[in-house]
PAVOGU-42736 format. One record per residue: residue in three letters; x, y, z of N, C-alpha, C in turn; residue number from 1. Coordinates in nm, 4 decimals, padded with zeros to 6 digits, m for minus. Each point is the difference from the previous one (the first is absolute). Layout:
residues N
['ALA', [X, Y, Z], [X, Y, Z], [X, Y, Z], NUM],
...
***
This chain:
residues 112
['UNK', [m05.8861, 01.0424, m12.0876], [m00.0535, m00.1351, 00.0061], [00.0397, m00.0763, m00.1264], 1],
['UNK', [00.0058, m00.1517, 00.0135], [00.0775, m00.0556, m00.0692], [m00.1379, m00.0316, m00.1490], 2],
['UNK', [m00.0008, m00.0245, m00.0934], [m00.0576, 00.0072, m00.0934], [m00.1318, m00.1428, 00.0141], 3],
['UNK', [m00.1444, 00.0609, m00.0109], [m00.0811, m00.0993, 00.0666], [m00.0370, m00.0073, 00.0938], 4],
['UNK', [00.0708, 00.0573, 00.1250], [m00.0375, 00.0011, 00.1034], [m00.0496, 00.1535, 00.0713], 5],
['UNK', [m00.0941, 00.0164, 00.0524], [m00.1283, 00.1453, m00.0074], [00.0183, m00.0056, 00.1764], 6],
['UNK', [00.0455, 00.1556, 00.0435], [m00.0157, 00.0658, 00.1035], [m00.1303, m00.0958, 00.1172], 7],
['UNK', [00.0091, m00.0018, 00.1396], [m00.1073, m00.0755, 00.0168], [m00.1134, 00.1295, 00.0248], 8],
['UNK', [m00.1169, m00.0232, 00.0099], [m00.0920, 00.1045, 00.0585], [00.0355, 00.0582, 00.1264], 9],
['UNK', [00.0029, 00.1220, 00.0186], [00.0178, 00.1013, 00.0962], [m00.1223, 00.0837, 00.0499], 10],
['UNK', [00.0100, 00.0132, 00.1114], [m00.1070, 00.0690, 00.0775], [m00.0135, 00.1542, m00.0009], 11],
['UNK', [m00.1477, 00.0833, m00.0142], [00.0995, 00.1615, m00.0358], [00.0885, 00.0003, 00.0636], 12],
['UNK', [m00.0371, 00.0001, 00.1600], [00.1571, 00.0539, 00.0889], [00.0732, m00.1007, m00.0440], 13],
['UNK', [00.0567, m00.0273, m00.0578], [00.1280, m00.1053, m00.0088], [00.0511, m00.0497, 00.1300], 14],
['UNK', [m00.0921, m00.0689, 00.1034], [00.0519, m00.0541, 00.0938], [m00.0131, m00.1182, m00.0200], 15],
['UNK', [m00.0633, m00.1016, m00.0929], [m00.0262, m00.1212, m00.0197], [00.0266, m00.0398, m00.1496], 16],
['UNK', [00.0131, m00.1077, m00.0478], [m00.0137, m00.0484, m00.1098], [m00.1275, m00.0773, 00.0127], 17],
['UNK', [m00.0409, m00.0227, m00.1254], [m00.1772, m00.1695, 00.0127], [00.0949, m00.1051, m00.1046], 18],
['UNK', [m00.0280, m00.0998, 00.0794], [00.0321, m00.1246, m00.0330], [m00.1263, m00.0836, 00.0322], 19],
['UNK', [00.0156, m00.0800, m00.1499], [m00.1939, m00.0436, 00.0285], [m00.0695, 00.0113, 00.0988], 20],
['UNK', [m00.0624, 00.1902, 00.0150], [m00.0351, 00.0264, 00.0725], [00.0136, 00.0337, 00.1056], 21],
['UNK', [00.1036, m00.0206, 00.0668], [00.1009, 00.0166, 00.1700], [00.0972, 00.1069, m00.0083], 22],
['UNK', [m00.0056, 00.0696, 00.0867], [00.0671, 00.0983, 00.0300], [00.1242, m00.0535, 00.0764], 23],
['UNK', [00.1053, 00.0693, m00.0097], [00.1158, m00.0461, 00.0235], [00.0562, 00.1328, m00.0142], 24],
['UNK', [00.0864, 00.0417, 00.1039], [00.0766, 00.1092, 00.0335], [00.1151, m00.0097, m00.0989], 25],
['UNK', [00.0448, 00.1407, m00.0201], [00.0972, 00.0535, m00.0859], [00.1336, 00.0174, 00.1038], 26],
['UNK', [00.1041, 00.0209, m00.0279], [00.0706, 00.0731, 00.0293], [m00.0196, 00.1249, 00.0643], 27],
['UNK', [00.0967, 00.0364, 00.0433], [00.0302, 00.1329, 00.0457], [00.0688, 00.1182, m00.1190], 28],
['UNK', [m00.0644, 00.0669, m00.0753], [00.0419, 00.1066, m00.0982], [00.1004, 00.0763, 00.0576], 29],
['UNK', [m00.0071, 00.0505, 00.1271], [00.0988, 00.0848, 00.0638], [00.1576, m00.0743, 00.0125], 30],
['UNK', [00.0277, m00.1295, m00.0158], [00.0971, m00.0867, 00.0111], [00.0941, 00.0456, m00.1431], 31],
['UNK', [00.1323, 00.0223, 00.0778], [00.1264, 00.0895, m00.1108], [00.0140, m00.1217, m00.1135], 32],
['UNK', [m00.0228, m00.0020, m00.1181], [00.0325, m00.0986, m00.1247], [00.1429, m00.1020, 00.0757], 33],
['UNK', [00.0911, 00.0623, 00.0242], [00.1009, m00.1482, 00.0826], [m00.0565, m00.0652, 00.0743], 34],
['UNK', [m00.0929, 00.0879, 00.1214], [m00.0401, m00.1347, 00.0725], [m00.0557, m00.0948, m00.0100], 35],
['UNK', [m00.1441, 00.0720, m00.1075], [m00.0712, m00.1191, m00.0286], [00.0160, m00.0769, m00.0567], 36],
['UNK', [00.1207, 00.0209, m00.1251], [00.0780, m00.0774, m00.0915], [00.0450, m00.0976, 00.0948], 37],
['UNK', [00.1070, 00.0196, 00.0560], [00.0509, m00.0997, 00.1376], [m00.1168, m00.1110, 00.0529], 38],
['UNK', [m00.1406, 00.0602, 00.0258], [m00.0440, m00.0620, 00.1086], [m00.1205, m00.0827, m00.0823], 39],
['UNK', [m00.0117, 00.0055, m00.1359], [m00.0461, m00.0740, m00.1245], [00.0974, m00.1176, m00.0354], 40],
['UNK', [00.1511, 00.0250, 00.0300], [00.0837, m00.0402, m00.0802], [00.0130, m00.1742, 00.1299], 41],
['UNK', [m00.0085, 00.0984, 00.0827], [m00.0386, m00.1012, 00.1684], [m00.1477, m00.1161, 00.0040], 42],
['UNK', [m00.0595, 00.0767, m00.0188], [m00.1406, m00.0726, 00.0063], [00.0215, m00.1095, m00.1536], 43],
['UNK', [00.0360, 00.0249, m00.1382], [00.0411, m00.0812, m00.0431], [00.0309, m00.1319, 00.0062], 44],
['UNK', [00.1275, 00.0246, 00.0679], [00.1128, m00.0760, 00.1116], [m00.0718, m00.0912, 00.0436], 45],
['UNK', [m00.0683, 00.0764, 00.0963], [m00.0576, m00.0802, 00.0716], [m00.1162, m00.1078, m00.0037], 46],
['UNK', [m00.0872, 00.0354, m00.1524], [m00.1021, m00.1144, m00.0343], [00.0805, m00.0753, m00.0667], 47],
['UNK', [00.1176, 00.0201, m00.0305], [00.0270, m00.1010, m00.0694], [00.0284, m00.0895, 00.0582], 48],
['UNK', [00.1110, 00.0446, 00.1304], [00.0170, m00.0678, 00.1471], [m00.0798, m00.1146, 00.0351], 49],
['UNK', [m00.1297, 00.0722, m00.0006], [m00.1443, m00.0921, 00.0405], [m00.0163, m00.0781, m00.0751], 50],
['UNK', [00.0121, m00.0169, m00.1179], [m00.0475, m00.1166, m00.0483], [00.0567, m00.1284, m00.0273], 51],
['UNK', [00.1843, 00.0594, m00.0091], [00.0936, m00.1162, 00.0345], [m00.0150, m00.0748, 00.1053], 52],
['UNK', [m00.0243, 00.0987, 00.1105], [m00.0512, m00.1020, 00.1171], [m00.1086, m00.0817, 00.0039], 53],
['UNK', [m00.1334, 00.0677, m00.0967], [m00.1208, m00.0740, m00.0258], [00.0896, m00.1611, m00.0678], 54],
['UNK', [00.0668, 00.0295, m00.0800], [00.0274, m00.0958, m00.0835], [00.0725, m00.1152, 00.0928], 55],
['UNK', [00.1219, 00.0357, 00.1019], [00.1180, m00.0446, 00.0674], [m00.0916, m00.0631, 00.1287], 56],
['UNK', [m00.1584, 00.0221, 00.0074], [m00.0317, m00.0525, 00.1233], [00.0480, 00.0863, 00.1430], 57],
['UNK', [00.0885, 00.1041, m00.0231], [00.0927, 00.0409, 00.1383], [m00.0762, 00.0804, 00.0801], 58],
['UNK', [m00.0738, 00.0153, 00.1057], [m00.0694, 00.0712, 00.0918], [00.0526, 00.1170, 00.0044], 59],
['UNK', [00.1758, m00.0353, 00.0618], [00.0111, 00.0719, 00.1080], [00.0482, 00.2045, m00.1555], 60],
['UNK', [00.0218, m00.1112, m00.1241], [00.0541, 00.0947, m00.0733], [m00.1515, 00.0459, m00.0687], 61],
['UNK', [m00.0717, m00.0220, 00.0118], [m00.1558, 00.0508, m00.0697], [m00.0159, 00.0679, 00.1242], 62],
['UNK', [m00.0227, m00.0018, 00.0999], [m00.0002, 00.1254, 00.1265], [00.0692, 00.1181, m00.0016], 63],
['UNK', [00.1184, m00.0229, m00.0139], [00.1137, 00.0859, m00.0661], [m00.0353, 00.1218, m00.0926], 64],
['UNK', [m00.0496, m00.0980, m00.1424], [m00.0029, 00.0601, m00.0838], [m00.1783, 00.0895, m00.0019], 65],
['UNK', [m00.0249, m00.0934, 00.0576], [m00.1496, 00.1152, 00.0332], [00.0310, 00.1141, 00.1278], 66],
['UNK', [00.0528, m00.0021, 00.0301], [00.0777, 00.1231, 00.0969], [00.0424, 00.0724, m00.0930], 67],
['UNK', [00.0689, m00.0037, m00.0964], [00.0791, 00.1173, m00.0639], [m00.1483, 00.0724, m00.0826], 68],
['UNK', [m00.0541, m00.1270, m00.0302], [m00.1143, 00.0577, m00.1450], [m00.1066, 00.1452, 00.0876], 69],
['UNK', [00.0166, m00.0537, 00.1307], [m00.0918, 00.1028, 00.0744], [00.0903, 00.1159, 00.0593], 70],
['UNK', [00.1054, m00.0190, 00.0540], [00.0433, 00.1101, m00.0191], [00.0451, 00.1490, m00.1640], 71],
['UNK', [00.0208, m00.1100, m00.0729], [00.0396, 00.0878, m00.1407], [m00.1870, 00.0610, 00.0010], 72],
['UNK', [m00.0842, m00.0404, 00.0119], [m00.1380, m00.0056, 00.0025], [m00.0096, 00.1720, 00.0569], 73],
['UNK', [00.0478, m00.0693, 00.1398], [m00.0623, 00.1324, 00.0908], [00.1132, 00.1051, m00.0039], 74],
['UNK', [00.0970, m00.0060, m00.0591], [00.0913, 00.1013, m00.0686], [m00.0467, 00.0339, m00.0939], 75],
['UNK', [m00.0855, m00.0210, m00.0940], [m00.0331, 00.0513, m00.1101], [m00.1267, 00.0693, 00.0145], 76],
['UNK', [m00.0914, m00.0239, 00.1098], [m00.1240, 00.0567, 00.0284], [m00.1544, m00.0998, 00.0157], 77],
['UNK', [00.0561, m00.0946, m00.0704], [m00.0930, m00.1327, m00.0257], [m00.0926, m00.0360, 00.0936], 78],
['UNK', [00.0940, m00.0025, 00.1032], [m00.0340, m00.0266, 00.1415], [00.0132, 00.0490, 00.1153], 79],
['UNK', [m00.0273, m00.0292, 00.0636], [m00.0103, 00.0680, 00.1427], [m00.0863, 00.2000, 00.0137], 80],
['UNK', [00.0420, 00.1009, 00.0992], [m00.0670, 00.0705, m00.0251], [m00.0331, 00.0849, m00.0925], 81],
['UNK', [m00.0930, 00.0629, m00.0475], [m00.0265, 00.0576, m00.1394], [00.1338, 00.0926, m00.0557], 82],
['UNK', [00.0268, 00.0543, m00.1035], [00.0565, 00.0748, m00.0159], [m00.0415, 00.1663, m00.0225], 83],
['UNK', [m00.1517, m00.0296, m00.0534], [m00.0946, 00.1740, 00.0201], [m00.0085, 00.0623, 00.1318], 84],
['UNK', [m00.0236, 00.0934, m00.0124], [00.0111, 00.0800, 00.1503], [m00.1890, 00.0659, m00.0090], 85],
['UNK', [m00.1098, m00.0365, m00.0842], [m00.0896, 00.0583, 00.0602], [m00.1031, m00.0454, 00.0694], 86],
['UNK', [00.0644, m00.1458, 00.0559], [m00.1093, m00.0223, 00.1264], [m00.0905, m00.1526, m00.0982], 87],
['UNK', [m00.0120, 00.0136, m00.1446], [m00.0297, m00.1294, m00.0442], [00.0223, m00.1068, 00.0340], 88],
['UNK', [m00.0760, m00.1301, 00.0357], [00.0446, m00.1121, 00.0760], [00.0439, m00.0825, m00.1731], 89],
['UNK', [00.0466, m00.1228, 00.0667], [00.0649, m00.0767, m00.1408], [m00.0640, m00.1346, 00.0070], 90],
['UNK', [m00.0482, 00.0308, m00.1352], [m00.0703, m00.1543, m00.0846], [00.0604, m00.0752, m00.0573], 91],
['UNK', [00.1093, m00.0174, 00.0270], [00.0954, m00.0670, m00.0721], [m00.0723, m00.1751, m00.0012], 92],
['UNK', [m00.0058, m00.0247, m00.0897], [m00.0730, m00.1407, m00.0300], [m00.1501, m00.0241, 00.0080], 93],
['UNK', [m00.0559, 00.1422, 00.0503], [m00.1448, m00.0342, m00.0139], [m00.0426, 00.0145, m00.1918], 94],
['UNK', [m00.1240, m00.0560, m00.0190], [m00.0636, 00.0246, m00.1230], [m00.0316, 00.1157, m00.0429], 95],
['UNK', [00.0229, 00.0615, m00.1135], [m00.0425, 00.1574, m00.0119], [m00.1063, m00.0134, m00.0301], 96],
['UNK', [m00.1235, m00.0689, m00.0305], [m00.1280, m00.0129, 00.0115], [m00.0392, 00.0503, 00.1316], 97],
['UNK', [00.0587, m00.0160, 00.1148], [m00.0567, m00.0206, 00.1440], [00.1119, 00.1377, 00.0960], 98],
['UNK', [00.0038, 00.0803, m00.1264], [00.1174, 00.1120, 00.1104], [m00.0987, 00.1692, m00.0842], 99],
['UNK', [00.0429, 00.0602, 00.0333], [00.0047, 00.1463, m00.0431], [00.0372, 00.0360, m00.1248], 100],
['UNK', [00.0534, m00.1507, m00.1045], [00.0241, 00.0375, m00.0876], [m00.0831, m00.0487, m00.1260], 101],
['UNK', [m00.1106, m00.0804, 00.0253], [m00.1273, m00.0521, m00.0452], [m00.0397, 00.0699, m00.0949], 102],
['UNK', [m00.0388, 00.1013, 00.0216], [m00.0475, 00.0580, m00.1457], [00.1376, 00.0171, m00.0697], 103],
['UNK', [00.0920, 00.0561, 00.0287], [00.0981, 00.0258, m00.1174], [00.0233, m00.1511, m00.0722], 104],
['UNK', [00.0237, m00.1099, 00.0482], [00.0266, m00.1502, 00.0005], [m00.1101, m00.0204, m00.1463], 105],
['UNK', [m00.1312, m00.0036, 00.0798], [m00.1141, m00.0164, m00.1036], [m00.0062, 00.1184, m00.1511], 106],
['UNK', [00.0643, 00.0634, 00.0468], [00.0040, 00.0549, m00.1752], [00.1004, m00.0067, m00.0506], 107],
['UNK', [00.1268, m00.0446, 00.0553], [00.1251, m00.0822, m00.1077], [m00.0406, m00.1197, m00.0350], 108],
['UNK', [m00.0039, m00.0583, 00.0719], [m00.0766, m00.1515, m00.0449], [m00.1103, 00.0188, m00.0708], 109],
['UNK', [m00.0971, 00.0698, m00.0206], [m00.1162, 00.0125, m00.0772], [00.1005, 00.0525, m00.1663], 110],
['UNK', [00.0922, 00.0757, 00.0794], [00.0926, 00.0530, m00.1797], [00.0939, m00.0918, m00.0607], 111],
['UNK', [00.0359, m00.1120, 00.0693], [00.0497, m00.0985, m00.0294], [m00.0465, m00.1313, m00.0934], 112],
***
């Protein structure tokens, strides 16, 4: 990490990161270092895509480019079906106040 800037909070299982508070899916760990390199290097690409178009007014190229952002997405694990195999359902965007991970949540934040 680049100097200043601190790892985000991780969940024990490392299936989520907290972002003020919100859970948000990780990656896929099992994914070979090229691919995900590739499919980081894609998703990139692709917000950047998005926002030229935010900027350019262009529909049909902000559709576009939100197509790629979700596929590099669900290539990476982000999205679509889970990547764990033990039957855990996915909170991806719920509050960790309001999931299974509540108490662990409340005593980082209490150590914070």
């Amino acid at each position: 990490m680049a100097a200043g800037i601190t790892a985000p909070l991780t969940t024990p299982d490392a299936r989520y990161i907290v972002v003020r508070g919100r859970l948000w899916r990780r990656s896929n760990p099992s994914l070979a270092p090229h691919v995900r390199q590739a499919l980081v290097d894609e998703l990139m690409s692709a917000r950047r895509a998005v926002q030229v178009a935010l900027r350019s007014d262009d529909e049909s190229s902000l559709r576009q480019a939100r197509a790629r952002v979700d596929a590099a997405k669900l290539g990476l694990g982000e999205r679509g079906p889970v990547w764990w195999t033990d039957g855990t359902p996915d909170l991806n965007r719920h509050m960790a106040r309001n999931t299974g991970y509540a108490e662990w949540y409340a005593r980082v934040e209490k150590d914070q």
